[in-house]
Structures are given as C-alpha cells and as structure tokens.
N, C-alpha and C positions, 0 to 999 in steps of 0.2 A: 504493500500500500504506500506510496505517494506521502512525503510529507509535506508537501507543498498546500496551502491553504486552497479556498473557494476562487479567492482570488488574483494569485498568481497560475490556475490552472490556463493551457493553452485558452486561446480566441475559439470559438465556433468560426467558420468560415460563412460568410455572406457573399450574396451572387447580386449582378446586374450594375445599376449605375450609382451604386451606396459604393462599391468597390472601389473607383474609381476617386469618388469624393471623401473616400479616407484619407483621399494619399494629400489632397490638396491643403494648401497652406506656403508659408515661408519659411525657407531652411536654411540655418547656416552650413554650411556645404563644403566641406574637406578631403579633397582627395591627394593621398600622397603627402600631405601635408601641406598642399595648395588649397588656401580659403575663396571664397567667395559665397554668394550670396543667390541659392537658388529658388524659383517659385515656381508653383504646382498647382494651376489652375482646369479645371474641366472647360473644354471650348463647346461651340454648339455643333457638334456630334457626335458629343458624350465621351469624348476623349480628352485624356488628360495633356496640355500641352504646358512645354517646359522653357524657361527662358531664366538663363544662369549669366549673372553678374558677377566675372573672373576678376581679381584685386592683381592676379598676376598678366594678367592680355590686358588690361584694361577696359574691356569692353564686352557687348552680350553676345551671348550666343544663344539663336533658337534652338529648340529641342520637342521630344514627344514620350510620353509614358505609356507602357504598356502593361497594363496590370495580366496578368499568364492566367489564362483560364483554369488550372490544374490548381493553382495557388491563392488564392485572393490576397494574400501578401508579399508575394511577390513581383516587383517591379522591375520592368528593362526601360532604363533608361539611356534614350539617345540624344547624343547633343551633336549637330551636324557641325560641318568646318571646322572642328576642334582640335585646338594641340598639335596642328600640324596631320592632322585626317581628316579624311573625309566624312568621316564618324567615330565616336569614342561611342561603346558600349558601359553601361553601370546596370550590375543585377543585383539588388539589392533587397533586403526585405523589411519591411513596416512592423519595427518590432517595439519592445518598452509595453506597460501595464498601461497607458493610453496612448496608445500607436504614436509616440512621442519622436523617433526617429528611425530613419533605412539606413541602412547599414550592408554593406555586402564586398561584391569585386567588380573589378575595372579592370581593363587589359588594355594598353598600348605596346601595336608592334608587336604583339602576341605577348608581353610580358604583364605577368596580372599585378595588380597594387590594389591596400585597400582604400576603402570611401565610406567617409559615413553622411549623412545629412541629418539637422536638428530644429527643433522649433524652437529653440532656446537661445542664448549668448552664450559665448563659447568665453570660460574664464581666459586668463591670461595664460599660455603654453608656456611650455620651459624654453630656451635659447635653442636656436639652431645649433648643432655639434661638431659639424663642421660640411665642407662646401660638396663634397665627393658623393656618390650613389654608395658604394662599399661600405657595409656594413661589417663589425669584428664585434667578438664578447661584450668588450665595455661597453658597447651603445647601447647594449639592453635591460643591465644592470640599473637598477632604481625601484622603485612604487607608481604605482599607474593608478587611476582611478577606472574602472572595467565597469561596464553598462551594459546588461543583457536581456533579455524577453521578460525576467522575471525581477528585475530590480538592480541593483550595482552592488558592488563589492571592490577591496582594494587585494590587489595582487605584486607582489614585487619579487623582482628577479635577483637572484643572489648569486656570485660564481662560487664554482665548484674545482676540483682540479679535475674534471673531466665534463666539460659542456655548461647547463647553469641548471640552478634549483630554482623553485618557485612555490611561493605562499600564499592563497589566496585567504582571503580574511572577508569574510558575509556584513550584509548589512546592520544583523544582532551581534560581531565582534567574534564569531569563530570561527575558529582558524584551522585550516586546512592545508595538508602540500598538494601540488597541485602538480603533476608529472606531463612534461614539458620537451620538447624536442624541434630545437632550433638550427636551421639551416633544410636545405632538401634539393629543389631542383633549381632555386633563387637563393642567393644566401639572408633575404629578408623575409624569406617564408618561414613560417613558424607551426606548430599543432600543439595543441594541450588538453586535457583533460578538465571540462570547467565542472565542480562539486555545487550539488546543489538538496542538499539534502540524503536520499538515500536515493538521490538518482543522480547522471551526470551525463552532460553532453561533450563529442568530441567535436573540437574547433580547430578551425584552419583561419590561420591570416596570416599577413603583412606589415611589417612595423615601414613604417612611414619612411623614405629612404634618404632624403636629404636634413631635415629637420630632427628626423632620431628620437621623437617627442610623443608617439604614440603606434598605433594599429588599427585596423579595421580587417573582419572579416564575416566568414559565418560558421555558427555552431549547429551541429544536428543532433539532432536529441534521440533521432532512433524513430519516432513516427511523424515529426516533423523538422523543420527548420528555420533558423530564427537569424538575425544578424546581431555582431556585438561590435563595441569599438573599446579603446584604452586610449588614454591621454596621460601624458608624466606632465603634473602642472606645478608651479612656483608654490611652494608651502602647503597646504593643507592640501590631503587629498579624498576628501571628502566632506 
C-alpha cells in the first residue's frame, strides 16, 4: 500500500479542450540554463500556440503545443527558427500538485539537454562555473532544491572516491541516500533513484551544461511519468 496521501496521489487524466487549457498561462522558461520568458495560450482552433521571449536572442520566437493524445500531460513543444534550427523540439510534462510547471527534454543537433518551465519567479541561481560545455565531478557536488509530481525535496551531491553519493532529504526532513549514476552516453546525463515513501521513481536528466546550476528531466514511476527539475541557489534551499 502506497504511503502517499489522497493528495499527492497521480492526476486522473482529462480529455478534449480542458487539456489543452491546462497547459496555458506564463512561464519562466529555462533550458540548459538559458532563461526566458514563455507563454501558452489556446488560439481559435483549440490549439495551444506558443510564443517564447529569449533574454539570450533577444527577441521572440513563434511556436505550437501539442498536448499527445496517449498522455494529457504530456507536451511537445515546438518553437520554429530557433537556436540556429529550423525547429527545436521540448517534450515535456505538466507536473507539481497544481500542474505548477513542465519539465522534461530538449535535443539540439541530436544532443538532449534539460528544460523546465514555471508559473512562478525563479529565485536568484548560483554563479555560472565557468564558460566550457565539459562537465567533471566538482560541478555536481552541492545541494539543489529538486521539485517533482508530488512536492520538493533537497538532494545534494557529495564525492566519493569512486563516482559521487547523494542524499535526498523530503519535504517532512527525512533523509534518505539516494543511488545515483553520473555520466553515460553525455557526460551531463545523469539517472537516480528518486525515494518517495515506500515507492520510488527512476529519473533521467541533465545538469545544465554551461551554468552548472541545476537539471531538468523526467522520472517514471512505473505506471506513469512525471517531469522534475533541480536548481543549486544562493543560500537557503528551501
């Protein structure tokens, strides 16, 4: 039996044009550790159309959401001329205990990074770490603030003399190790085991590659799937 409450239990899935207009609203929007400013309106043909305000291009780029019929929390979104394509793909999922933010993966060039978007202000990050894509142990060593389907929790990474350890700590203050494995076919991919009671999902993501300041990806939990993201911020992490 589950020890998860009434209400951190999955979403029931909902069909037709309610789908659609979950996803809508204003998001601060970070991929790879590039911010901006995205929004998520329904146009009149019941589609979701997308239009992201880059701090790094300076400028907008159109776009379109595509809620997956198998999924109702599942978003592909496309933002056209971007980044030097002709499309950037983002598949991400509408997750949080009020569909508060997506979260998922992005590929340019065939290499995936993550993304998350939020309806919220984003606190202050911690300092870029330096200017390179190349990722090593010490980049990932710290405490993160970790946001997932069912609430947040603080995780931090500790080295080992064989790879690195990891503690995640729940939103009631206990504390758990968290079995982790860094590096794979990216040296910013990552997998861990997220604890959540007397169940637990296996996650995949990517720690942000220039900034060094968090991750975005997605966890499955075995009958569904959710997105999560982590941020290392200035002082308090939580």
């Amino acid at each position: 039996m589950s020890v998860l409450s009434d209400e951190t239990q999955p979403r029931a899935l909902c069909h037709g044009d309610e789908d659609h207009a979950r996803f809508q609203g204003v998001y601060v929007f970070c991929h790879d550790g590039w911010l901006g400013t995205l929004a998520l309106s329904v146009g009149k043909d019941s589609q979701l159309e997308a239009r992201y305000d880059s701090i790094r291009f300076r400028r907008r780029f159109e776009g379109r959401g595509i809620v997956q019929p198998n999924d109702s929390n599942l978003l592909e979104l496309i933002l056209f001329r971007f980044n030097e394509a002709p499309k950037q793909i983002f598949r991400g999922y509408l997750s949080g205990r009020r569909d508060e933010f997506i979260a998922g993966i992005t590929w340019w060039r065939t290499v995936p990074f993550g993304f998350f978007a939020r309806k919220a202000p984003i606190r202050s990050f911690s300092r870029y770490r330096s200017p390179n894509d190349r990722l090593t142990r010490l980049d990932f060593i710290g405490a993160y603030t970790l946001w997932h389907e069912y609430g947040r929790g603080t995780v931090e990474f500790t080295p080992r003399q064989r790879g690195l350890g990891a503690i995640y700590t729940d939103h009631i203050g206990k504390v758990m190790r968290m079995p982790i494995q860094v590096g794979g076919a990216y040296d910013h991919e990552f997998t861990f085991s997220l604890p959540l009671g007397d169940i637990s999902g296996e996650a995949k993501g990517y720690f942000f590659t220039r900034p060094k300041n968090g991750a975005a990806g997605i966890v499955d939990w075995g009958d569904h799937k959710s997105g999560f993201y982590m941020i290392k911020y200035r002082g308090t992490h939580l």
